[in-house]
C-alpha positions as MATLAB code, in Angstrom:
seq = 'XXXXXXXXXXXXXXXXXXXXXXXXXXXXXXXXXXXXXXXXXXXXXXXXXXXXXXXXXXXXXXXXXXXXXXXXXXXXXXXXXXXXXXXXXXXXXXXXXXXXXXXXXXXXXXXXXXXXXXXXXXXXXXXXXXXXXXXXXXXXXXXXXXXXXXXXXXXXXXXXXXXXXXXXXXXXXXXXXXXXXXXXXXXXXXXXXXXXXXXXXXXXXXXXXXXXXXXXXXXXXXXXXXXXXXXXXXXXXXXXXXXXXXXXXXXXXXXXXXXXXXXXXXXXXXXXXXXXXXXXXXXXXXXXXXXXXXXXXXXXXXXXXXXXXXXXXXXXXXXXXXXXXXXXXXXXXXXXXXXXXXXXXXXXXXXXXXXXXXXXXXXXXXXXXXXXXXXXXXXXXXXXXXXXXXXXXXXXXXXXXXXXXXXXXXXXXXXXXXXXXXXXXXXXXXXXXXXXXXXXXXXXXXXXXXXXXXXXXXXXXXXXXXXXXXXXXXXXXXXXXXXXXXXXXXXXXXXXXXXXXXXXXXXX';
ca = [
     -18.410    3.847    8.247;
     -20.899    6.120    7.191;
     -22.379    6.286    3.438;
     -20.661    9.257    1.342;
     -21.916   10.632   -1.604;
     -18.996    9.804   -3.352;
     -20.697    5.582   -3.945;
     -23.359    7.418   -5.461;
     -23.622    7.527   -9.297;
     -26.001    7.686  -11.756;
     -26.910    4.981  -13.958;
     -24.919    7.104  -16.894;
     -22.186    7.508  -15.266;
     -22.003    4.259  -13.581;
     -22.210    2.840  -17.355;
     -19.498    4.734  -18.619;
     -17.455    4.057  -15.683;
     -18.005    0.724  -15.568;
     -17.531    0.383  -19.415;
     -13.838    2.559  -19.202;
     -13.064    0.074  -16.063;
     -13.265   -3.417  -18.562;
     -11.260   -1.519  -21.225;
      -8.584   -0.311  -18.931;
      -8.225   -4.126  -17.151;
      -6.789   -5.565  -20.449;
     -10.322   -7.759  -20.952;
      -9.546   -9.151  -24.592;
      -7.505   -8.081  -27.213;
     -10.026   -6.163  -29.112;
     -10.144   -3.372  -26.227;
      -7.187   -1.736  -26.818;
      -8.235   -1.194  -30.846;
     -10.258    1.160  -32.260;
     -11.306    1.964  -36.109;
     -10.102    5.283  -36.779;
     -10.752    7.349  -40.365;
     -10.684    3.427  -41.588;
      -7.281    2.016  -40.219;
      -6.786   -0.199  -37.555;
      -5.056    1.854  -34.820;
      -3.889    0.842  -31.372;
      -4.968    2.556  -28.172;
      -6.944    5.278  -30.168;
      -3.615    7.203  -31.188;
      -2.832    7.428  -35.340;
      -0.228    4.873  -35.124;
      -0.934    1.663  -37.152;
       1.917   -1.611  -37.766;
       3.027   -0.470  -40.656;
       4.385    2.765  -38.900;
       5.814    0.990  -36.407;
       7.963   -1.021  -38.535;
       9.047    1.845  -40.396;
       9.779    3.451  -37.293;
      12.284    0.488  -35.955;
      13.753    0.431  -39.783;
      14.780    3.994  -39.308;
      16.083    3.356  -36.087;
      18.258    0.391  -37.098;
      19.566    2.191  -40.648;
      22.924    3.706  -38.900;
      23.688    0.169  -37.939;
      21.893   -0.237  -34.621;
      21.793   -4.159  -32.601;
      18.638   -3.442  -31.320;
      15.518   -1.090  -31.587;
      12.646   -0.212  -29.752;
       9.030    1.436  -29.869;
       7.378    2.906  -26.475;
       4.228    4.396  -26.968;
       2.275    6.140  -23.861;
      -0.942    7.953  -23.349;
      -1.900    8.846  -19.759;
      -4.455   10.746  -17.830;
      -4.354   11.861  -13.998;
      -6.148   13.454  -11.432;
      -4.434   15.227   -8.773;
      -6.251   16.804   -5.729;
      -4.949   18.031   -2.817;
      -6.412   19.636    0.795;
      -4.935   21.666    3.712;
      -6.439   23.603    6.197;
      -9.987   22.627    5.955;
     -10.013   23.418    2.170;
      -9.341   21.669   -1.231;
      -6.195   23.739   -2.294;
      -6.270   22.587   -6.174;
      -7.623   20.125   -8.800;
      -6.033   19.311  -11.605;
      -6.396   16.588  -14.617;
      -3.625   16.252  -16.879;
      -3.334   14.350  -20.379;
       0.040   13.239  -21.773;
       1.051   11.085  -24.234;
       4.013   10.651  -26.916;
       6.744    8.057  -28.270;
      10.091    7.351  -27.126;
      12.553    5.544  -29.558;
      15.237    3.641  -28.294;
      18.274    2.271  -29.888;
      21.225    0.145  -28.613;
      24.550   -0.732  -30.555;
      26.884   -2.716  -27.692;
      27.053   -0.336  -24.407;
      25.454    2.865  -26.712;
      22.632    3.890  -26.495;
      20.378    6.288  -28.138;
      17.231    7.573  -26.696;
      14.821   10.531  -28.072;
      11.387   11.004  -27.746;
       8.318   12.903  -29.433;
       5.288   14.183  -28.198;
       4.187   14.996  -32.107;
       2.568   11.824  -33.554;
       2.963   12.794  -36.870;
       4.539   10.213  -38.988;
       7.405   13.027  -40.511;
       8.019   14.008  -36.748;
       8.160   10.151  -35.049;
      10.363    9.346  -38.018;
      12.891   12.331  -36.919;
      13.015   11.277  -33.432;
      13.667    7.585  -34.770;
      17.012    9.349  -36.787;
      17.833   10.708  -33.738;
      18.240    7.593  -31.401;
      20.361    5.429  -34.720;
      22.654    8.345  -34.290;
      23.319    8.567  -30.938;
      23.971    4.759  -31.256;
      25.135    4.252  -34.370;
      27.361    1.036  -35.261;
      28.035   -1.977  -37.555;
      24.948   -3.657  -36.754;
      22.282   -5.466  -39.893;
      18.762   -6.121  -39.203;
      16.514   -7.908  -41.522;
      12.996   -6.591  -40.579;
      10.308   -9.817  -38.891;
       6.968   -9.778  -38.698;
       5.101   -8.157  -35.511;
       3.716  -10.986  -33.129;
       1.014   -8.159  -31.734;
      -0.871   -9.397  -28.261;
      -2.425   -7.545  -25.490;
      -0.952   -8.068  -21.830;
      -2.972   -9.818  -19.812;
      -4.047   -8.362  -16.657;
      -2.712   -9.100  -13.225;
      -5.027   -6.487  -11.522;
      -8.866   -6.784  -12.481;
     -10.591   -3.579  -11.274;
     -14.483   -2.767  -10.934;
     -14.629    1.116  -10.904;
     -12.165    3.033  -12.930;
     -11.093    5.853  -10.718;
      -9.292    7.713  -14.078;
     -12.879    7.945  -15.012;
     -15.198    9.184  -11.689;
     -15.865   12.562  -11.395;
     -13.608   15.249   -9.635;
     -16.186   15.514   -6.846;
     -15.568   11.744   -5.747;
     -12.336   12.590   -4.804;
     -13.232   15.423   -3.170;
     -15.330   14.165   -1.252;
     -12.630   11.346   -0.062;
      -9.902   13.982    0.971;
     -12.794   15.782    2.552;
     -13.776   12.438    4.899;
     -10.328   11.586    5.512;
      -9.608   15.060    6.860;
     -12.898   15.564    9.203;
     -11.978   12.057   10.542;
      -8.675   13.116   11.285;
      -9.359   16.143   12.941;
     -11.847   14.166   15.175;
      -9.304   12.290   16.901;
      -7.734   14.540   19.213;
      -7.976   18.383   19.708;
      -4.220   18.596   19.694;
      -4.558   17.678   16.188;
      -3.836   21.296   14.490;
      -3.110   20.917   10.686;
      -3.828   18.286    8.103;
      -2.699   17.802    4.461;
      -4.156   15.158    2.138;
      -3.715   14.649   -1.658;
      -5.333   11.806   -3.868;
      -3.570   11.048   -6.996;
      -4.465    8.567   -9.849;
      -3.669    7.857  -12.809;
      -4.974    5.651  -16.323;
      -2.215    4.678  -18.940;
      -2.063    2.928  -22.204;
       1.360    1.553  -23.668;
       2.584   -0.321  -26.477;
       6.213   -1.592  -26.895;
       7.299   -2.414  -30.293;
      11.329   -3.939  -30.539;
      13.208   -5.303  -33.372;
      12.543   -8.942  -31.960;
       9.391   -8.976  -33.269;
       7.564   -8.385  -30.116;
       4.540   -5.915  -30.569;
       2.585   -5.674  -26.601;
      -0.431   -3.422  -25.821;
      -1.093   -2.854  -21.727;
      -3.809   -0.817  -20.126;
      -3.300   -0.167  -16.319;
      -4.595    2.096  -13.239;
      -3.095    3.285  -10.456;
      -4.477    5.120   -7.076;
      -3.109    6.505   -4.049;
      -4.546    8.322   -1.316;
      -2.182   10.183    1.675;
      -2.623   12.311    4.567;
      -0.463   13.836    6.816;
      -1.108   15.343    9.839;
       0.630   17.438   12.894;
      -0.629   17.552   16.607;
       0.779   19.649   19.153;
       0.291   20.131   22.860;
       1.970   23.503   23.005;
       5.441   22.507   23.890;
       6.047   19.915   21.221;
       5.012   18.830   17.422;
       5.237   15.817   16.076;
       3.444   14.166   12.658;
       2.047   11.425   11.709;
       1.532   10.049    7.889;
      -0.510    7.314    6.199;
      -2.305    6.345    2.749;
      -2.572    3.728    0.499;
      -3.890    2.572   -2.900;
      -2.089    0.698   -5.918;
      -3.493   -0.894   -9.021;
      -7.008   -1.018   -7.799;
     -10.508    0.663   -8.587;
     -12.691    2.692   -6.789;
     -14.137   -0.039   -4.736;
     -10.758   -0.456   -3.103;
     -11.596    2.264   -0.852;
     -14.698    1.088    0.117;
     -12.692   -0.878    2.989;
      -9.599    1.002    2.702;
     -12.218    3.715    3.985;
     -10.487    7.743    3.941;
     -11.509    7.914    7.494;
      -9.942    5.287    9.158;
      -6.889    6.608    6.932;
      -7.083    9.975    8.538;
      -8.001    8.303   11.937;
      -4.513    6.289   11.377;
      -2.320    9.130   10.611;
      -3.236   11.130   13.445;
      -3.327    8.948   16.117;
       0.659    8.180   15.115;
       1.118   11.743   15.090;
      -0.878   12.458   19.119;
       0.700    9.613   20.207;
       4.381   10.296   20.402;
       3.815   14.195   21.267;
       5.598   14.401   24.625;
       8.197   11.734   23.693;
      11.509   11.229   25.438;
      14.495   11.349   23.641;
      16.035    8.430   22.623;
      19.415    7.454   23.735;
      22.350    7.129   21.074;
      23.918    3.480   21.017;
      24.241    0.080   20.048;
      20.560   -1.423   21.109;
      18.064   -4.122   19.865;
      15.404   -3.152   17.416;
      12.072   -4.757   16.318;
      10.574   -3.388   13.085;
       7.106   -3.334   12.229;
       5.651   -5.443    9.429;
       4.439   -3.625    6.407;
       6.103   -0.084    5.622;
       9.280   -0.711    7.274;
       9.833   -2.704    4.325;
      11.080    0.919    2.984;
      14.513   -0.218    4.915;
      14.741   -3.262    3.092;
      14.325   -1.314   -0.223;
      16.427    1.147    0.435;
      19.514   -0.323    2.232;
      19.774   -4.069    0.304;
      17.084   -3.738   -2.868;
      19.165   -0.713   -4.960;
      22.095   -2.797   -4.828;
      20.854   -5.985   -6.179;
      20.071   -4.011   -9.055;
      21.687   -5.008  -12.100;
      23.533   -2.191  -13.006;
      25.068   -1.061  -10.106;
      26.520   -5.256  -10.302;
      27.585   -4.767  -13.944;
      29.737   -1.622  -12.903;
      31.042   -2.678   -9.915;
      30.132   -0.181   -7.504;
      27.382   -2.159   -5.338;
      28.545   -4.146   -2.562;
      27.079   -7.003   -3.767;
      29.102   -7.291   -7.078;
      30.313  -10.513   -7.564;
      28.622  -12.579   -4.636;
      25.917  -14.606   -6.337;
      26.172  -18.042   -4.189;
      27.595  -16.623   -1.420;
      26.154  -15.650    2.172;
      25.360  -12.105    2.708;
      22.756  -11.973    5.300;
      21.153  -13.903    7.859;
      19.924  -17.247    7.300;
      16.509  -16.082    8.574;
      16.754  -13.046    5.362;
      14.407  -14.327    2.149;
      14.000  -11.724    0.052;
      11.885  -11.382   -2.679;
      10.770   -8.729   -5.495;
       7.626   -9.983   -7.172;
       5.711   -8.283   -9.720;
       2.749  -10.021   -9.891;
       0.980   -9.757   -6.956;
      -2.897   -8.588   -7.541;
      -3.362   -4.969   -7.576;
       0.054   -3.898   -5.785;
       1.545   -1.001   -6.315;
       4.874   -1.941   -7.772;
       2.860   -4.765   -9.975;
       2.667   -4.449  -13.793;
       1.252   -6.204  -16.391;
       4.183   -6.335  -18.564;
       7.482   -4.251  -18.246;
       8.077   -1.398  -19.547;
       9.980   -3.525  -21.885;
       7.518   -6.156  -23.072;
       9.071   -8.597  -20.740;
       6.340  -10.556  -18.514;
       6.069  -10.112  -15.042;
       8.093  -12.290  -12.552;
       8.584  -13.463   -9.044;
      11.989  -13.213   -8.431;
      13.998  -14.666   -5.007;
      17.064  -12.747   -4.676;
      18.973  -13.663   -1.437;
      17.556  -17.408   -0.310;
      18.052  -18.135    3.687;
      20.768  -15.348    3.703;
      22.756  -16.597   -0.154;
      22.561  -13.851   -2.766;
      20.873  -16.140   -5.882;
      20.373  -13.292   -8.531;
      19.692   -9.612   -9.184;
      16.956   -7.662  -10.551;
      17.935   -7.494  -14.551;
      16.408   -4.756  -17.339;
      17.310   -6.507  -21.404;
      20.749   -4.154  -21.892;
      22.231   -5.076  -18.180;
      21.519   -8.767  -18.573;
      22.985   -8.686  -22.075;
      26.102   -7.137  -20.912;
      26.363   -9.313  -18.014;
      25.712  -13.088  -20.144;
      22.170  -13.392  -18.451;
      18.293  -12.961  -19.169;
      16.219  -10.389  -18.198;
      13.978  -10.621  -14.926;
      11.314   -8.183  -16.506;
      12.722   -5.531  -14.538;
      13.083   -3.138  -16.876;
      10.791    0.052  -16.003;
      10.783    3.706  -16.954;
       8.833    6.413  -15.590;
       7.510    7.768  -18.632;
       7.772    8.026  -22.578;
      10.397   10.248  -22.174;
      12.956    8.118  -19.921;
      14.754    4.934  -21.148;
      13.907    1.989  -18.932;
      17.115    0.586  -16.073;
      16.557   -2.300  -13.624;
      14.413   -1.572  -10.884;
      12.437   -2.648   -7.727;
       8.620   -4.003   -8.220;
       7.225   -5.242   -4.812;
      10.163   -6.215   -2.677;
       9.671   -7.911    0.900;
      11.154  -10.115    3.152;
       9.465  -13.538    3.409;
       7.998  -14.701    6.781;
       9.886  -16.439    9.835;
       8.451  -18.898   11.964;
       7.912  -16.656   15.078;
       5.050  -14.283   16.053;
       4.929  -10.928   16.547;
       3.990  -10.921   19.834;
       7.177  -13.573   20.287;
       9.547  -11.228   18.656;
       8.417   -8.376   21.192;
       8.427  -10.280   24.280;
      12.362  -11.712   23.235;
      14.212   -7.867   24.108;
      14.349   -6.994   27.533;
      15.444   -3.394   26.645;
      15.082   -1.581   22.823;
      13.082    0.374   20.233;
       9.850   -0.445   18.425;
      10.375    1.342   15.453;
       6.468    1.521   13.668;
       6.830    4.367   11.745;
       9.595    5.326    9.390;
       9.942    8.837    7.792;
      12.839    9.654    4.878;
      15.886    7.877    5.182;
      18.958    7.648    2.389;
      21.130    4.908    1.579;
      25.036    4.848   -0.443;
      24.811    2.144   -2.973;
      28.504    2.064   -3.021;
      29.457    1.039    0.428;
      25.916    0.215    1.523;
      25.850    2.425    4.163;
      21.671    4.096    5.576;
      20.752    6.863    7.683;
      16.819    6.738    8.248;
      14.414    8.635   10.334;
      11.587    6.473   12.389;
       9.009    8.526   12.773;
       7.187    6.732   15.398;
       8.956    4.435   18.083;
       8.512    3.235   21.370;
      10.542    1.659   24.161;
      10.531   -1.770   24.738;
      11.151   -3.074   28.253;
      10.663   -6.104   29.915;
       9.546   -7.580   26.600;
       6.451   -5.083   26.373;
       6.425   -1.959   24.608;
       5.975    0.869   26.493;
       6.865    4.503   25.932;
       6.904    7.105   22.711;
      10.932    8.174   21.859;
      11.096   11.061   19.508;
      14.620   11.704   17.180;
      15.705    7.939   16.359;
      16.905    7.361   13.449;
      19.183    3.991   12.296;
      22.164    3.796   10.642;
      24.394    1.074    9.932;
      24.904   -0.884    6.380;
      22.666   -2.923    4.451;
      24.710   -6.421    4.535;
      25.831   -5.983    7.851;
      21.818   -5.188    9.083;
      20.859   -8.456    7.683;
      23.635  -10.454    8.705;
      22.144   -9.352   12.625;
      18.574  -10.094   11.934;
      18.147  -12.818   15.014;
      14.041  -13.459   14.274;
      11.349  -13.043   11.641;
       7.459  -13.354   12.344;
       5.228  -15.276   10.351;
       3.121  -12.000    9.590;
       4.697  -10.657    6.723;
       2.837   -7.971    4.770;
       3.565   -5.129    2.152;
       2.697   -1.587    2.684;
      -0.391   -0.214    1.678;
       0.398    1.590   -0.821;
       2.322    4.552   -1.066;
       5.788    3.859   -1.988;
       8.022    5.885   -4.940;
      11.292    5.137   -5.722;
      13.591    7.459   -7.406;
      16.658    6.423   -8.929;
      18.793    8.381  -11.747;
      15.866   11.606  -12.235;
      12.915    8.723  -12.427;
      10.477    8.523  -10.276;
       7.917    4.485  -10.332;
       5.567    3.379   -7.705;
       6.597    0.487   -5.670;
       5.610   -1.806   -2.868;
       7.841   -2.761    0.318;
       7.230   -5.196    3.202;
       8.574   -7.189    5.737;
       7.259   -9.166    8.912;
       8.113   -8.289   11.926;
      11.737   -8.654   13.067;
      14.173   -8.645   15.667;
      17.826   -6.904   14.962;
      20.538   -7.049   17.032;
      23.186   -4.578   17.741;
      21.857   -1.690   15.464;
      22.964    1.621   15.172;
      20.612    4.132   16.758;
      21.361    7.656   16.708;
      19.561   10.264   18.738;
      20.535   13.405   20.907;
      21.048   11.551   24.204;
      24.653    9.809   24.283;
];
């Protein structure tokens, strides 16, 4: 790799970055507080203890069970190139308070962006009304900490200049378009973001958190004058600058377009029943999207996921371990607390093909007799947190990849996937592969363009026949959306062998 002149800061700025880096890692409790016009305030904003408690008194006066406090300030960086040329540059700076209140199944959610005591104390009103009910409270002392930090970084990226970023997007691209002439358009985009939060609750619990995020995509099309195909690739998480020191931008435009030159010219696949190996890492997205929504809490407690009711019983494969786990180092569905206050866990949710639990936010796992599994997230200050996905993989078999290959005689290599969608009610996918290949004779052979898999989530695991030991999560780049909210996440698997699959495509 050759040196760019985005490693190259002075000793000023490296200071200040380095300084803003310790800060945002959640170092000690003092570096979330600051003096401000003489009272102890948290994060820098004008919001002190004894606001906060008269904030969650408010809240509970119309007879509320439960209160609570989110507090957020953010800033981001968003830059994007196409056609040679850095298209825009933006920073953005938001920040306010969302006030939530819960009497039984109520509840009552507003939110401020005016940190004025008169105006938080309003939006406080609000919420109690929305949720008002026969509740008491008897106000406790705040047990204040600061999270500690699962994700140490070096270099705060929130806090670089503009220019390092450009000059990423602008490496990734040239190294793109030096792979193949054919290659004839490519997009990229780095994004990042640095957040402070603080969740107060009528429990007592009073949390500070300071966390990063990065992420860094391109996407590129080749053509050969008869066909088009595209190829995609990034990757980031809770990390620092130095992550993409070997996470270099040109092997990540190198990457995405020699997937998208290397299926141009593809056969079509043919429509069937047939054997499919996944690749480790981002076909994880599968996993996410056809099992991971519906061991969600909620959809349980309502009855409309499949898996409703099944805890102890066998609902996949017994080669199928799959776990969500928050606190892996610097992934991108890690956090350092919930959005919550609960800790960080690593949860097993189906154990050699038995369902042993679901992913649980505080209200779901109330309703449902159980305890939270710190899986309550939101996507902002102005959403109320539901149960939802962190890192979520499948654990690794005992075979190797190159076993799992050589096993078909005749399939699809799917390596690649694309968008896909899944109906948490019956369980039933549809998802694009973006880049596949043939495998015959236990070798895999040519490019197929148009596959796509469909089938239901249960039933895909109950045909998974191997799993390699090489499990690994994506690099980086995952969002889920669910309900209007939008949270990073991380998906992985090993690679495995499915039987019988689905695969659609326009030969029959």
């Amino acid at each position: 790799m050759k040196p760019m002149n985005f490693w190259k800061l002075d000793r000023r700025e490296f200071l200040h970055t380095m300084a803003a880096a310790g800060a945002l890692a959640g170092v000690g409790p003092g570096a979330a507080r600051v003096a401000l016009a003489g009272n102890v305030t948290f994060g820098g904003l004008p919001l002190d203890e004894e606001l906060i408690t008269k904030l969650l008194s408010k809240a509970m006066s119309r007879g509320g069970e439960f209160a609570e406090v989110f507090v957020e300030d953010g800033i981001g960086t968003n830059v994007s190139l196409d056609e040679d040329k850095i298209r825009s540059a933006t920073v953005g700076h938001s920040r306010g308070v969302g006030i939530r209140v819960i009497s039984g199944i109520k509840v009552g959610y507003a939110y401020s962006d005016d940190f004025s005591p008169a105006a938080l104390l309003r939006t406080a009103d609000a919420a109690a009304m929305i949720a008002a009910g026969k509740g008491s409270w008897k106000p406790r002392p705040l047990d204040a900490r600061m999270a500690a930090s699962l994700s140490p970084i070096k270099i705060n990226i929130a806090q670089t200049p503009v220019k390092s970023k450009v000059d990423i997007l602008n490496a990734m691209n040239a190294a793109a378009r030096g792979v193949d002439k054919r290659v004839i358009q490519v997009m990229g985009r780095f994004i990042d973001t640095a957040k402070y939060k603080l969740i107060a609750n009528t429990d007592g619990l009073l949390v500070e958190d300071h966390d990063v995020m990065a992420r860094l995509s391109a996407y590129v099309i080749a053509s050969d004058g008869e066909d088009r195909r595209t190829g995609f690739y990034g990757g980031g998480g809770r990390v620092g600058l130095e992550f993409y020191r070997d996470f270099d931008p040109e092997m990540v435009g190198r990457v995405a377009a020699t997937s998208a030159v290397a299926t141009l010219g593809a056969a079509e696949v043919e429509a069937g029943e047939q054997t499919v190996v996944l690749a480790s890492g981002w076909s994880g997205i599968l996993l996410h999207e056809a099992i991971g929504h519906g061991l969600e809490a909620d959809f349980n407690r309502k009855g409309t996921s499949l898996y409703t009711g099944r805890i102890g019983q066998t609902v996949a494969s017994e080669h199928c371990t799959v776990i969500d786990d928050a606190t892996i180092p610097n992934g991108r569905g890690s956090f350092n607390v919930d959005d919550e206050g609960g800790r960080p866990q690593r949860k097993v949710l189906i154990e050699k093909g038995v369902l042993r639990g679901y992913m649980a936010d505080r209200l779901n796992a109330k309703l449902m007799g159980t305890e939270s599994t710190g899986s309550g997230r939101r996507e902002s200050f102005r959403h109320f947190p539901m149960p939802r996905m962190s890192n979520t993989f499948l654990a690794p078999g005992p075979h190797t990849k190159e076993d799992v290959i050589a096993s078909v005689d005749k399939g699809i290599y799917c390596k690649m996937f694309g968008g896909g969608q899944v109906d948490i009610a019956n369980g039933q996918f549809v998802f694009e592969v973006s880049e596949a290949y043939k495998i015959e004779g236990g070798k895999v052979t040519a490019p197929l363009k148009g596959v796509t898999l469909v089938g239901i989530g249960p039933k895909a695991l109950e045909q998974v026949t191997m799993v390699a030991n090489d499990a690994e999560l994506d690099p980086g780049i995952g969002t889920c959306g669910k309900n209007g909210q939008s949270v990073p996440v991380g998906v992985g698997l090993p690679h495995l062998r499915i039987d019988n699959m689905t695969v659609g495509g326009s030969k029959a």
